[in-house]
N, C-alpha and C positions, 0 to 999 in steps of 0.2 A: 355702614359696612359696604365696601365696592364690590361688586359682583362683576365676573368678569362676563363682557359683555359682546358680540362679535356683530355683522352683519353678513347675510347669502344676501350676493347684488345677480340678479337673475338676468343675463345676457345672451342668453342660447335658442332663443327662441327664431324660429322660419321666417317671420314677416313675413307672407306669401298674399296677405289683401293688399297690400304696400308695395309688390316685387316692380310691377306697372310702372310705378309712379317714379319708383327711386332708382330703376335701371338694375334691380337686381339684388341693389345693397340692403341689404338685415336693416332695420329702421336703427336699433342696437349700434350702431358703426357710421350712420348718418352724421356729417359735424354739425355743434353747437361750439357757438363761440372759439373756432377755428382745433376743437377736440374732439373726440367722437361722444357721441349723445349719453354713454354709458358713464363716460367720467364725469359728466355734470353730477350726477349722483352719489360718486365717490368722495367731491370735492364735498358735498354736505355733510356726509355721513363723519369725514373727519374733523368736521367741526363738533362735533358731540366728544364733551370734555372726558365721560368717562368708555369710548370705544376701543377695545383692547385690538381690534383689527378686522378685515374685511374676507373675505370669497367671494370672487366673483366668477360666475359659472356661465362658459363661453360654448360654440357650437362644438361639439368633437372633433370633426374634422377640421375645424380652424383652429384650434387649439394650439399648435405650438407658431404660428403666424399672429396670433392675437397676445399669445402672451411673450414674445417679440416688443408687440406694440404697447404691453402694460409695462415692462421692463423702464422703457424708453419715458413714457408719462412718470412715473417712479423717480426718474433720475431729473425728471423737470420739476415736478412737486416734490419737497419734501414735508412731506404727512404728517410723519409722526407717529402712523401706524402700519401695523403688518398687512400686506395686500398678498393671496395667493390668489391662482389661478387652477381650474379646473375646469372637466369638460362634463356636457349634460347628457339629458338624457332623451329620445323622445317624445315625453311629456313635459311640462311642466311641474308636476310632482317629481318627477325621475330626478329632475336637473337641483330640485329642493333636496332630495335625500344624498342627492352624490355632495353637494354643497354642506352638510349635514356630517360628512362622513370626512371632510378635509377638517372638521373646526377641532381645535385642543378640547383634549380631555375635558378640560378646568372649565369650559363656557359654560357657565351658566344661565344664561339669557340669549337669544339670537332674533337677529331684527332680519325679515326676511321681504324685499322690496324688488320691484319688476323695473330694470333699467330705461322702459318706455313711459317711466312718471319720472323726468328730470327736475320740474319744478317744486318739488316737496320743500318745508324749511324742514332747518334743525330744529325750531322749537315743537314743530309737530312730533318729534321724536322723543323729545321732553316728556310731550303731555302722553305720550303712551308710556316712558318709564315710569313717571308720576303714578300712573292706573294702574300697573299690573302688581298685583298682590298674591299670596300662595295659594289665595280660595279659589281662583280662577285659573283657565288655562290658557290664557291669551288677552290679547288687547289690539282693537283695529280701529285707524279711522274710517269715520263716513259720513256722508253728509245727505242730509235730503233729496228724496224723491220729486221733484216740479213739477213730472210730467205725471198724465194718467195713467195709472199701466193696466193691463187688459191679462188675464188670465185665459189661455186659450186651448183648442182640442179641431183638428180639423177646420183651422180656420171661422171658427165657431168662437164667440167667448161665452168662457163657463161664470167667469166673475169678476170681481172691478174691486182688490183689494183697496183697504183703505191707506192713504197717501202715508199719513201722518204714523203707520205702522213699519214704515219702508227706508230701508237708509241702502244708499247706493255705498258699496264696500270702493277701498282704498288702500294701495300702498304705503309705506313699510308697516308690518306686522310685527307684533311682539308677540314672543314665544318664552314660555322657560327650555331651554333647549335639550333637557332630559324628557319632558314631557312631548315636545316635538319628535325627536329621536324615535322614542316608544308608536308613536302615534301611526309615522311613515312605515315603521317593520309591518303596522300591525294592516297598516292599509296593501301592503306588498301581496303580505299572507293573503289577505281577502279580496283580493281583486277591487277595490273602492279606484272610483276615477271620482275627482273634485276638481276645482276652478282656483279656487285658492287653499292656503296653508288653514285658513278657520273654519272654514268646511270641516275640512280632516278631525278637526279639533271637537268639533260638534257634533261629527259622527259618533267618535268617539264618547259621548256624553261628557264632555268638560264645557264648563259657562264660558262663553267669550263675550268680552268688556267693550263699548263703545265709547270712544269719544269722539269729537267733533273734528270732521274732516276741512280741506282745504281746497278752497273754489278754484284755485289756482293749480292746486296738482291734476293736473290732468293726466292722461293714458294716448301717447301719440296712435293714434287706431286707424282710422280713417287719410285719404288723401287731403281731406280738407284740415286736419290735424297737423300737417306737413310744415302750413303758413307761418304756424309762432316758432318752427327750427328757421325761417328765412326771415322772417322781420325780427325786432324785439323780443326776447321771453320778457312777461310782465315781471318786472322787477317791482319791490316794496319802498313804499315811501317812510324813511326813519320819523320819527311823530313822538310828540310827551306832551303828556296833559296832566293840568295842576287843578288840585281840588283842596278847598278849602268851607269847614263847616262849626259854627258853634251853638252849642244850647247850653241855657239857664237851671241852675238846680232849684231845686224847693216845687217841683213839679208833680203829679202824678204817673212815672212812668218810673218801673225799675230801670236802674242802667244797663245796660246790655254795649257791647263794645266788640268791633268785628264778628258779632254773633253769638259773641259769648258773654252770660251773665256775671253781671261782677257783686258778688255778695257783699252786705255793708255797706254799699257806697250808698252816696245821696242821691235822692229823685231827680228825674227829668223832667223840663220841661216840652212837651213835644207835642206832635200831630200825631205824626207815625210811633213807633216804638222809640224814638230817640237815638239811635243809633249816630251818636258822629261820627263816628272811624267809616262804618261804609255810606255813609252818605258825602263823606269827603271822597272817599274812593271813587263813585257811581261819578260826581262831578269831572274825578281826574280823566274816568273813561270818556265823560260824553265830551269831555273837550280836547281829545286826541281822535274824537270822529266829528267834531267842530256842531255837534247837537245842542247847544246851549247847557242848561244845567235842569239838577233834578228838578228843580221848582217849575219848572214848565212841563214836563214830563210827569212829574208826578204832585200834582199842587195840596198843597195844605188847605185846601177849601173845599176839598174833592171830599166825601164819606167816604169812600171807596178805600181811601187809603188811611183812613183811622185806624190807629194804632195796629199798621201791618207791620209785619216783620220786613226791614230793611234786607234778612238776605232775598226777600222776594223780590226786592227792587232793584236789588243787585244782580239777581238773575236776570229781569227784563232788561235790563242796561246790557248784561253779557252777550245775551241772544241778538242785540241792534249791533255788535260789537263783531260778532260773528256774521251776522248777515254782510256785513260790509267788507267782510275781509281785514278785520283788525285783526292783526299775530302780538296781544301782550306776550313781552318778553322777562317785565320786571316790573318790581311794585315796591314801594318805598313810603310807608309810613309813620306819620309821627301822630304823637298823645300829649298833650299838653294840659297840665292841671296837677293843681296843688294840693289835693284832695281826689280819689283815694291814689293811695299807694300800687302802683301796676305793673312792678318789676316781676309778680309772680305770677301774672297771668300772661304776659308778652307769649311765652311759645303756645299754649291754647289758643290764645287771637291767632299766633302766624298760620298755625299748621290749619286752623278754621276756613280762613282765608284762603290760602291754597289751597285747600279743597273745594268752596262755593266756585272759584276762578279755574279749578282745573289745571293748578298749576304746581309745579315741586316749592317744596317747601322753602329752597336757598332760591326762589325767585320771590320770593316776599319778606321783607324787610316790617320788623317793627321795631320803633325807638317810644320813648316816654319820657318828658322831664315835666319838669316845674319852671316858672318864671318868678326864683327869688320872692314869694309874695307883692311879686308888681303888677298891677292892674284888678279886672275883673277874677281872673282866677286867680292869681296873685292872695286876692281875697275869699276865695272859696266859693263864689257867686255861679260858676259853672264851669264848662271843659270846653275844650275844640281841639281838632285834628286840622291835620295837613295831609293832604296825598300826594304822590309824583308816581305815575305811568308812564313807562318806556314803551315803545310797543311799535311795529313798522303796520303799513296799510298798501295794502295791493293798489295801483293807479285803476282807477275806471275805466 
């Protein structure tokens, strides 16, 4: 079912630690690649196949001078999508509820993103639709904490939270936009002042969802922030990586197949749990980060990894995946074997898979056939998978 879906691209803000540096200009209005900084944002956000359209919320008193200037980008791009224009408020929250108050009825969802992170992909927008579900009131990326942080009182510190409890917050936010709606009133009523839109949310007592942010969106903040609007923005490098895995039946291991048990079928022979589906997968990854393959990473001579669960190996592959700035984009797998029958398990593996991966469920492909009774499976003697990973990588 498509939910209609909108974006608030948050434009209105002072710049005033910035004013020095730039002569004046909103950081918001600085050019990037000969546009102003704010449409690098827009041009993403149109890439997201089901966005029904955009607001974006500009200073007030620039307001009919800026939106002049969105007219004009409008008639150079065509989108594809609705773009209005409005002015804020200011706060920050203000400039969210007036953005809030321009979207149709019908949104159901609203992605809500600060026009000073120009580098976000669209896939990161993916993996927050993928996340948000009706249990929850939101969904954010964010990514680890490196540094040490210090809790403090009068230049005193009181404590030294632990690292690994800490994820530094990020742009664009997912909201269900009736719950957002409610949230802003109630924050008006109460005088509540927050930093971002999940704050509000948590005020509120609604759970908000994390997934994995991206090393590359950054927040232009600082003067030293200035340099990647004048040299290169790090651009991604397009990358696919093939993985290929077989095991032997007549073994002691239940089959198990992208994670899921397949009843009836015949034993494996294996180390780990037997899993070929993701251990073809974990190979397509580690050779779109050029890591060689699972057998080095994760060795069949090792105890450690007797008879583990493969999604655990596929998490650790995910996390070296993430650390390096791999954005999979697509996954494409095939099952080969003539024995058992696995046309009715396909969408249990897909939807398993995009879940371990964190990814929608139409970015994972699963196929299944037989080889005519040709060869080792052919003959019933065992199965193997094939993988292909789409996926781009940040340059170093």
């Amino acid at each position: 079912m498509t939910h209609s879906l909108w974006t608030i691209l948050l434009a209105a803000g002072q710049g005033s630690r910035l004013a020095l540096e730039t002569g004046g200009t909103r950081k918001q209005f600085l050019h990037l690649e000969g546009h102003p900084l704010y449409w690098r944002s827009v041009l993403t956000m149109s890439a997201i196949p089901n966005l029904a359209g955009m607001v974006i919320v500009f200073p007030p008193q620039e307001l009919h001078e800026r939106a002049r200037e969105l007219e004009t980008l409008k008639h150079q791009f065509d989108l594809g999508v609705r773009i209005l224009a409005v002015g804020g408020g200011d706060r920050r929250q203000d400039s969210v509820r007036l953005g809030l108050s321009a979207l149709p009825r019908d949104c159901e969802r609203v992605l809500v993103h600060d026009s000073a992170r120009p580098f976000f992909s669209a896939q990161l927008v993916q993996s927050l639709l993928a996340a948000l579900t009706s249990e929850i009131g939101g969904v954010i990326p964010a990514i680890p904490v490196t540094d040490t942080v210090k809790q403090i009182k009068n230049d005193l510190v009181l404590c030294t939270p632990k690292r690994d409890t800490l994820r530094a917050a990020q742009t664009p936010q997912l909201f269900s936009a009736d719950l957002l709606r409610r949230v802003h009133e109630q924050a008006l009523q109460e005088n509540w002042a927050v930093t971002d839109d999940a704050g509000m949310i948590e005020m509120a007592g609604q759970p908000v969802r994390i997934v994995p942010g991206e090393s590359a969106n950054i927040k232009i903040t600082t003067p030293e922030d200035l340099r990647v609007l004048v040299s290169s923005p790090p651009q991604p490098i397009p990358c696919t990586g093939f993985g290929y895995d077989v095991h032997a039946y007549g073994g002691n291991r239940p089959m198990v197949l992208g994670g899921m048990p397949i009843a009836g079928a015949p034993f494996i022979k294996a180390h780990s749990d037997g899993d070929v589906l993701l251990h073809a997968l974990c190979d397509a990854i580690l050779g779109c980060l050029g890591l060689g393959d699972i057998g080095e990473h994760f060795p069949d001579n090792d105890e450690r990894f007797e008879n583990i669960s493969s999604g655990i190996l596929l998490s650790e592959v995910m996390d070296m995946a993430r650390s390096r700035g791999l954005c999979i984009t697509h996954v494409d797998l095939t099952i080969i074997a003539q024995t058992p029958r696995l046309g009715p398990h396909k969408a249990a593996i897909r939807g398993n898979i995009a879940r371990l991966m964190e990814l929608a469920d139409e970015q994972v492909n699963i196929k299944a056939t037989t080889e005519e009774h040709l060869g080792f499976t052919g003959r019933k003697e065992g199965i193997k998978a094939v993988a292909v990973v789409t996926a781009a990588r940040m340059r170093a």
